[in-house]
N, C-alpha and C positions, 0 to 999 in steps of 0.2 A: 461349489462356489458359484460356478455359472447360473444354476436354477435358482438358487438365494438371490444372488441379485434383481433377475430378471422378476421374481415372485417382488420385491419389493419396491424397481420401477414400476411396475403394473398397479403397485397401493397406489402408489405414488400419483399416478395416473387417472386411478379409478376415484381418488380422494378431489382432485382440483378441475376434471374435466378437460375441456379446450381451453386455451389459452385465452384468460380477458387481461388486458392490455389495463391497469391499474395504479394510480401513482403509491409512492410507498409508504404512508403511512395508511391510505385506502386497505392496501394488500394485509397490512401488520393488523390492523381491525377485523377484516376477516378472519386472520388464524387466531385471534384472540380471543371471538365470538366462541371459535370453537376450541378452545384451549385454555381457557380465561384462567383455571386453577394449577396450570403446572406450570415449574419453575422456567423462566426464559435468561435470566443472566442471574447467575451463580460466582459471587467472589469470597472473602475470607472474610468479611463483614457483614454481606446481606444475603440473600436471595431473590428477586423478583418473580413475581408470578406474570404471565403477559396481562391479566387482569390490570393488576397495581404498576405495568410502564406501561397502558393506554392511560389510564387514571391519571399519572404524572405529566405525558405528555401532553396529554389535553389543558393541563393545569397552566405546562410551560407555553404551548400557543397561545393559549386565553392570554398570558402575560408579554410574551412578542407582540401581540396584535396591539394590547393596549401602549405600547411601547412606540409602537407606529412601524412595527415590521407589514411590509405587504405583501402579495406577489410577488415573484422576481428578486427580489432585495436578499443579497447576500449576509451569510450570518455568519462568521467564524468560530471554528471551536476547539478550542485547544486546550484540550483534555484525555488523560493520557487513562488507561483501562479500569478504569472504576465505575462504579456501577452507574453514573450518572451521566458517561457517553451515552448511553442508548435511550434514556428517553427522551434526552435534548438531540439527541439525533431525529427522531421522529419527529418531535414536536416540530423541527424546523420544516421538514415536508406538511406536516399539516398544516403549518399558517401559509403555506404554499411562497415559501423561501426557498433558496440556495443555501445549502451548509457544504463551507469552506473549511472540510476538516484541514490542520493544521501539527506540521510534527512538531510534539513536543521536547526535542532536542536541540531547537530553533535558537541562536543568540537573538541579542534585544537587535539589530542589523538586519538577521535574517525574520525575523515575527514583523518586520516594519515595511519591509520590500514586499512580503506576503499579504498583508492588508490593505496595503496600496494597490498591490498589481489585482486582487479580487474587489478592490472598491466597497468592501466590508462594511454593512450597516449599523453590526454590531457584533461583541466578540465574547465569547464565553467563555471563560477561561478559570483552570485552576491558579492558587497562586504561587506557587512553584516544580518544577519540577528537580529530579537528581541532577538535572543539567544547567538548570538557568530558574532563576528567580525572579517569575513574571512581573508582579508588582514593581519589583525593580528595572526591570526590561520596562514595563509602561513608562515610569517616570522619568526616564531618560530620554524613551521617545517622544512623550506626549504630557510634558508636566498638567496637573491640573486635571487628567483622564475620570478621576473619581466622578468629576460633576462636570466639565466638558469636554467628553469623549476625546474622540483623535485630534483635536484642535485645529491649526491650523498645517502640521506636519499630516496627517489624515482626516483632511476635510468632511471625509462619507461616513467616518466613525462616528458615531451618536451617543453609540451607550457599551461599557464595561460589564460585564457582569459575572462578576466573580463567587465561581464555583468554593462552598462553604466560609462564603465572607473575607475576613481577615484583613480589611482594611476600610476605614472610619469612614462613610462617607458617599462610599460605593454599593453598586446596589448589587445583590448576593441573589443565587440561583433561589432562593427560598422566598427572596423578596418578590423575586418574578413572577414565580408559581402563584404567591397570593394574589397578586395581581390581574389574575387570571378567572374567567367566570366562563362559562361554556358557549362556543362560537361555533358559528356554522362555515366548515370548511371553505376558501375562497373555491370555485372552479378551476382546476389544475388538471393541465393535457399531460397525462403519463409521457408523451413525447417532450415535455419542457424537462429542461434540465434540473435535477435533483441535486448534484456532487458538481464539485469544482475543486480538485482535488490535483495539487504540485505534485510533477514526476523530477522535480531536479532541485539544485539550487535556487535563492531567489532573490539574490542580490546585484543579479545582473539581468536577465533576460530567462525571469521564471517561464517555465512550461505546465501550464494549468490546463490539464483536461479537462471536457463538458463532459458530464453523463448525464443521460435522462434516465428517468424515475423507470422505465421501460428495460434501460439497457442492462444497469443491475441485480432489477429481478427477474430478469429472462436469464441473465448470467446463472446467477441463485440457484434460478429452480433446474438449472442443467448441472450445476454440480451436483447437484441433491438426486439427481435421474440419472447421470452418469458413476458416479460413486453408490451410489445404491444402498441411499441411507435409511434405516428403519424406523419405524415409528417412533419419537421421544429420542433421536439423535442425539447425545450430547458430545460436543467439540469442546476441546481445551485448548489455549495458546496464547504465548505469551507474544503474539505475533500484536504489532499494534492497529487498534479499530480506526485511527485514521490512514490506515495506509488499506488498498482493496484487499490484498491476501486478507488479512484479519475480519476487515467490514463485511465482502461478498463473500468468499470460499466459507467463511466463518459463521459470523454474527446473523447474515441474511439468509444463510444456504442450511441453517436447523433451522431458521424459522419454517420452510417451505415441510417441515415434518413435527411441528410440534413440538421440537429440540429444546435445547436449551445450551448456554453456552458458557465457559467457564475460564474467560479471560484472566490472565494473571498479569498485572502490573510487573514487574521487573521477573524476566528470566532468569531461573534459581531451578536446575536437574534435579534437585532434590525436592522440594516444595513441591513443585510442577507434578514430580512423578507422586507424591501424597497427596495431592491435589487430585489427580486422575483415579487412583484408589481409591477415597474419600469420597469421590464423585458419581464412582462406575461411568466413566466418560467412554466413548464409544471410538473418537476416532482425536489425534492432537495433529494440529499442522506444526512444522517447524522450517528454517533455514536449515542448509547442513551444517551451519557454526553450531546449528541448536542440537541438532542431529547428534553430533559427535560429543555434546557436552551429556547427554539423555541417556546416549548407551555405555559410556564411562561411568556413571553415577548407577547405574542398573545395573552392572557385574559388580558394583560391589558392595551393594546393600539389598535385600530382598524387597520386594514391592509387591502386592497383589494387583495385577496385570489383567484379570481372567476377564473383567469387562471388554479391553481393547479389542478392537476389530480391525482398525486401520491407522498407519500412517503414511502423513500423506508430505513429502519436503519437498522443495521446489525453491526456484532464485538462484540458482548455482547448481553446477554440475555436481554431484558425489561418487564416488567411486563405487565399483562393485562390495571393495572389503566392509564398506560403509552400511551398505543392503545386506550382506550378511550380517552383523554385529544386528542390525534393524530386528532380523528374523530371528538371532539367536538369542537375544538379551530380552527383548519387548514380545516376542511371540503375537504380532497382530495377524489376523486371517489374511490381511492385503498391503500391500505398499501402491503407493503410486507416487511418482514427479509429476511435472506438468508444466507449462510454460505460458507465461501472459503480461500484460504490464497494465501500469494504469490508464491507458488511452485506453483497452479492451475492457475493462470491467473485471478484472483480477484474469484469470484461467479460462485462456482460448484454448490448449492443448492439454490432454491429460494420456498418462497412461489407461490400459485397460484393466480391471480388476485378472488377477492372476497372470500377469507379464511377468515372463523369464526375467531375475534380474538383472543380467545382462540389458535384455532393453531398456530396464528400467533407468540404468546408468548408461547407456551410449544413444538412447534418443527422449526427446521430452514430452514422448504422445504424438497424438492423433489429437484433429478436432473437435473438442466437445463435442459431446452427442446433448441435443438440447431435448428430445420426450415433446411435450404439448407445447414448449418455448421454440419448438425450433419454426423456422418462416422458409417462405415454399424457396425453392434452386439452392438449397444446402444440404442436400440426400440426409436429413434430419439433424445435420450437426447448427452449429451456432456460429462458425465461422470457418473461413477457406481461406488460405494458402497457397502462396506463388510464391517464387522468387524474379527479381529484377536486377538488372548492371545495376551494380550500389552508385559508376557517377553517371548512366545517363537515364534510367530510371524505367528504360527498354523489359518488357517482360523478357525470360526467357525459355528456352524448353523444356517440358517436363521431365525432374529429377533434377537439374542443373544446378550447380552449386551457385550463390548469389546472394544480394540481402531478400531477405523475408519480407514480403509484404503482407497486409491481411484484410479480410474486408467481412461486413458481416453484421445482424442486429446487434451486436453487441460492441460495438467498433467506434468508438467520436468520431464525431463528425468535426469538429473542431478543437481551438484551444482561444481559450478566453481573449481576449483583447490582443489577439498577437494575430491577425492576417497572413503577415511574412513567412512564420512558422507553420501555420495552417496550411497555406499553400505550398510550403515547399516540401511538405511530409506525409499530406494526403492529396491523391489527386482521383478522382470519380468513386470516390467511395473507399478507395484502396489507403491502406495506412503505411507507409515505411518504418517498419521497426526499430533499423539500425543493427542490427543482426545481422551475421552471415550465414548460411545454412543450406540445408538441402530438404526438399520432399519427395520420400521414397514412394516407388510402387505403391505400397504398403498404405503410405497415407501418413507414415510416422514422419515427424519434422525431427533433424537433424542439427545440430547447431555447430558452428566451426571456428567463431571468433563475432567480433563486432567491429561493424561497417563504419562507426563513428568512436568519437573520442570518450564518448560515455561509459562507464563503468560501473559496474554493481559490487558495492561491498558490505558483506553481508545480507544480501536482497536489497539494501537500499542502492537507488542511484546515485551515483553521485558527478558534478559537470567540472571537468579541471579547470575551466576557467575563469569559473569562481574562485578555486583553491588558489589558482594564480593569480587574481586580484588582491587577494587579501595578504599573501607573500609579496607582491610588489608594492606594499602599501607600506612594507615596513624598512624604517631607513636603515639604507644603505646598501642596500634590494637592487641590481641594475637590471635583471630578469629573471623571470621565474618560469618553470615547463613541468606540469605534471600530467603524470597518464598510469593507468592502472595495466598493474602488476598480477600475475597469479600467485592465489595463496591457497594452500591445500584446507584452513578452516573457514577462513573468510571467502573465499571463492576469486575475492581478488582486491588488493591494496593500494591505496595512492602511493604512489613514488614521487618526490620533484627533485631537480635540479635546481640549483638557482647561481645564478651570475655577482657576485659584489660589484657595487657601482667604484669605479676606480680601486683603491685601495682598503675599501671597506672591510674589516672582518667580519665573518660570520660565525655564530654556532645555531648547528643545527640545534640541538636542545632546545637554546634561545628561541629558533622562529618558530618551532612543534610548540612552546607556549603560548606565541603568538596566534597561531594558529587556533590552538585551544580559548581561548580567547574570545575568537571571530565566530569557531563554525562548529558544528554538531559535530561529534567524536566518529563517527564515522567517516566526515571528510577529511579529517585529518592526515597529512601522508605518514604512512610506518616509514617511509626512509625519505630524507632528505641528504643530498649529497650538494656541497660549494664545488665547483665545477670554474672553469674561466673558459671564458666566450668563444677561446679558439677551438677548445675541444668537444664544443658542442656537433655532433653530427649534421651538416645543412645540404640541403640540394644545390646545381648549378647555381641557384638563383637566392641563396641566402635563406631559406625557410630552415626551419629548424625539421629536423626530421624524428618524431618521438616516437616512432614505434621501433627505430633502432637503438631511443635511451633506455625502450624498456625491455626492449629484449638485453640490453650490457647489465641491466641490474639483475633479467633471470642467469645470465652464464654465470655474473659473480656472486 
C-alpha cells in the first residue's frame, strides 16, 4: 500500500511540476488540453468529456458577459448534481465572476436572505427542486423576476436564468449559451476570490466564506497527493457540488488526475452502489448517515465492488463497528475520515492511507500533506493547528485540550460583508473553528465537542438561532431554545424547547410543520418539547442554559 501510493504521488508530481498559482477555470483548460477525450462528469443521462464542459463553458461566459457579468460580480447557482453544475461552474470563473453556489434545500425566505447577503448579479437556477419549487419561491419574492430580475426586494439581481427553461418569458441556460461567441478571458489574480459559499443559515446573520481560485485548487491537488489517486480517478457521491466536501475533495480533486466524477442527485444505497459498478469508480465520499445506509444495502444484495479502492466519510464522528461493516461489506484497499469546513476549502485534516481503524474512529487526521501545493513553514502540509481558551482566544500549550484554531494557504481570510464576524473568528491569519479538541504528539487532531452553539447534522451546519426565529414567529410561541443533540446516524439532531406565550397551546407536530415550512429538512428539530419558563434550566442571572437542555434530552 505504502510504495502504491507513494509511486502515484510522484505521477502526480512528475505530471504538473511546481506549483503555478492559476485561477480555476485557467487550471480546468490545462487538464482539458490534455485530457480533452475522457469522460469528466458522468450521470444517468449524459457523459461529459472535459472537451465538450470547456466547449459549454466558454459558451456560457460568452453569454454572462453579454449579459453584463464582469469582474467581481457575483453569480448564484442553485443547482443541485446534474450535469450542468459544472460547466456553469466554470464558466462563472472564466468571465472572471464570483459563483455563489447555493443549497438547494433553501425555502423561498432562506434563497432571499442568500441573494441579498451575496448581492447576487444574477441567479441560475433549476426550476425546482424535491424541497421547494423555485419558480414559485421567485414569485413570492420578486413578482415580475422573469423580465425584471430581483426588483426592488433584490436591487443587484438583473437576470434569472433558468436551468432547462420551464417558464414563459424567462431566459433559459440554452438561451445564454447562444448568446455566447468566444471572449477573451478578463485578467483574473488566482488570489481573487472564486466561491462565496454559506456555512450556516441565512435568514438572520449568514456566514459566507471567501475563497480564492488559489485556495481550492491548492486544497484539490493535496487531496489528490494525499490520498494518492491514480491516473483516470473516478469519485462517486451523492455529496452536493454546492457544498466543498462534494466541489473540492470531489469534482476538483479528479480533475487534478484526469478523473472523472460521478455525482448522483438524490442519495438511493442501492442506485449509488450500481452506479459505482456500472462505473468502475475508484473511490465514493459519504457522510456516516451515508455510510451506514451503503453497507446495509451491500450485505444484502451482491454488487461488483472489485474497482473500489477507497472510502473516504467524514462530517461526523463513526464508530469502529462502522469501519469494520466498511471493510467487510465494500472491501476497499483504504478508509480514510478527515476533518474541514467551508472557511478551509473542504479537508484540512485527513487520515493516513493504511490507519488502524481505531484511529480512523478516535481522531480525524493529520494535516494535509499538500505535494507541489504546499507553501514554505508548513513541513509540506497545507494547514496547522493550535488550540486556544475558546473565551479568551489565548494560544495554549502543546497537546492541550482547547478550541481548534487553523491557519494556512487554504484558510479565508474572510467572510463576505460581515467585518464583526471576520474579526471576531479570525485574527492574524488564524481561523477559530468552534471546535473543541486536542493536537497529539503525533500531529493527529482530536475532536472533543464544540466551542459554539453550531451543530452538524448530517455534515450540514446548522445555526439554532435561526431555527429559533422561525419557532418564535409562530403564534402563540413566548420562547423558543434549540441546540443539537447526539444521533448515532445523523451524527447530531436539533432538539427545541419552546415556552407558550401565556396560555397558549401547543403541538409539537403543529410547529415541526411550521418549521417544515420555513427551513431545509435538516434544520428541522427531531424533538421538540412545550416546556413552561420555570423549568427552564438559567444561570444566576436568568440566561437560559442549553447545554444542560441537551444533555436532559440525552439522559431521557
Amino acid at each position: 500500500m505504502g510504495d502504491l501510493i507513494a509511486e502515484r504521488r510522484q505521477a502526480l508530481e512528475t505530471r504538473w511540476g511546481a506549483w503555478t498559482s492559476t485561477t480555476l477555470s485557467g487550471r480546468f483548460d490545462m487538464v482539458a488540453e490534455r485530457f480533452g477525450d475522457r469522460p469528466f462528469v458522468i450521470t444517468d443521462e449524459a457523459t461529459q468529456t472535459y472537451a465538450e464542459v470547456a466547449a459549454q463553458s466558454q459558451r456560457i461566459a460568452g453569454g454572462l458577459a453579454d449579459l453584463g457579468v464582469r469582474r467581481g460580480d457575483r453569480v448564484a447557482i442553485l443547482i443541485d448534481n446534474r450535469a450542468e453544475f459544472v460547466p456553469v461552474k466554470i464558466a462563472v470563473a472564466r468571465a472572471g465572476a464570483v459563483a455563489v453556489p447555493l443549497n438547494f434545500q433553501y425555502k423561498a425566505e432562506e434563497l432571499q436572505a442568500a441573494l441579498a447577503h451575496s448581492e447576487a448579479k444574477v441567479l441560475v437556477t433549476i426550476g425546482h427542486s424535491m424541497a421547494t419549487d423555485f419558480l414559485d419561491a421567485l414569485d413570492a419574492i420578486a413578482p415580475g423576476w422573469e423580465t425584471a430580475g430581483g426588483g426592488a426586494t433584490l436591487p443587484t439581481l438583473e437576470y434569472v436564468v433558468v436551468v432547462g427553461g420551464g417558464r414563459d418569458g424567462a431566459l433559459s441556460l440554452t438561451d445564454v449559451a447562444a448568446r455566447g461567441t468566444d471572449i477573451t478571458p478578463p485578467e483574473t489574480d488566482p488570489d481573487s476570490i472564486c466561491d462565496i459559499v454559506f456555512t450556516s443559515g441565512t435568514s438572520g446573520h449568514p456566514l459566507a466564506a471567501m475563497l480564492t481560485h488559489d485556495m481550492v485548487l491548492r486544497s484539490a491537488y493535496g487531496s489528490a497527493y494525499h490520498r494518492g489517486f491514480a491516473d483516470g480517478w473516478r469519485i462517486c457521491f451523492a455529496l452536493p457540488m454546492y457544498h466543498v466536501f462534494g466541489y473540492v475533495e470531489g469534482l476538483l480533486a479528479a480533475m487534478f488526475v484526469g478523473g472523472a466524477v460521478v455525482p448522483r442527485q438524490v442519495f438511493n444505497p442501492r442506485t449509488l452502489l450500481e452506479a459505482v459498478a456500472r462505473e468502475h469508480v475508484n473511490e465514493v465520499l459519504f457522510v456516516p448517515t451515508m455510510t451506514v445506509g451503503v453497507v446495509e444495502e451491500a450485505a444484502q444484495r451482491a454488487y461488483d465492488l472489485s474497482s473500489l479502492e477507497s472510502v473516504f466519510s467524514a462530517a461526523a464522528p463513526a464508530p469502529v463497528w462502522l469501519w469494520e461493516r466498511v471493510q467487510r461489506e465494500l472491501a476497499p484497499r483504504t478508509v480514510y475520515t478527515g476533518y474541514g469546513q467551508t472557511e478551509v476549502s473542504a479537508a484540512t485534516a485527513l487520515t493516513m492511507p493504511g490507519d488502524a481503524l481505531e484511529v480512523v474512529s478516535e481522531t480525524v487526521g493529520a494535516c494535509k500533506l499538500g505535494g507541489a501545493a504546499a507553501t514554505e513553514g508548513y513541513d509540506g502540509r497545507l494547514a496547522q493547528y493550535r488550540t486556544v481558551d475558546p473565551f479568551t482566544g489565548e494560544p495554549l500549550p502543546d497537546g492541550a485540550e482547547g478550541e481548534l484554531s487553523v491557519r494556512g494557504p487554504i484558510v479565508t481570510r474572510a467572510y463576505h460583508a460581515d467585518p464583526e464576524r471576520t474579526a471576531g473568528m479570525i485574527e492574524d491569519g488564524w481561523l477559530r473553528t468552534g471546535d473543541l479538541g486536542s493536537v497529539g504528539a503525533d500531529g493527529y487532531l482530536r475532536l472533543t465537542g464544540r466551542a459554539r452553539e453550531l451543530y452538524k447534522c448530517g455534515g450540514e451546519l446548522v445555526a439554532p438561532k435561526e431555527v429559533e426565529d422561525v419557532i418564535n414567529r409562530f403564534p402563540g410561541v413566548g420562547q423558543a431554545y434549540v441546540a443539537g443533540v447526539p444521533d448515532e446516524r445523523m451524527g447530531e439532531v436539533g432538539a427545541a424547547w419552546v415556552v407558550p406565550d401565556g396560555d397558549a397551546v401547543l403541538d409539537p407536530e403543529v410547529l415541526r410543520r411550521h418549521c417544515r415550512t420555513h427551513l431545509a429538512a435538516f434544520k428541522i428539530p427531531r424533538m421538540i418539547t412545550i416546556v413552561a419558563a420555570a423549568d427552564l434550566p438559567t444561570t444566576a442571572t436568568g440566561k437560559v442554559q442549553k447545554y444542560r437542555l441537551a444533555q436532559s434530552a440525552v439522559t431521557s
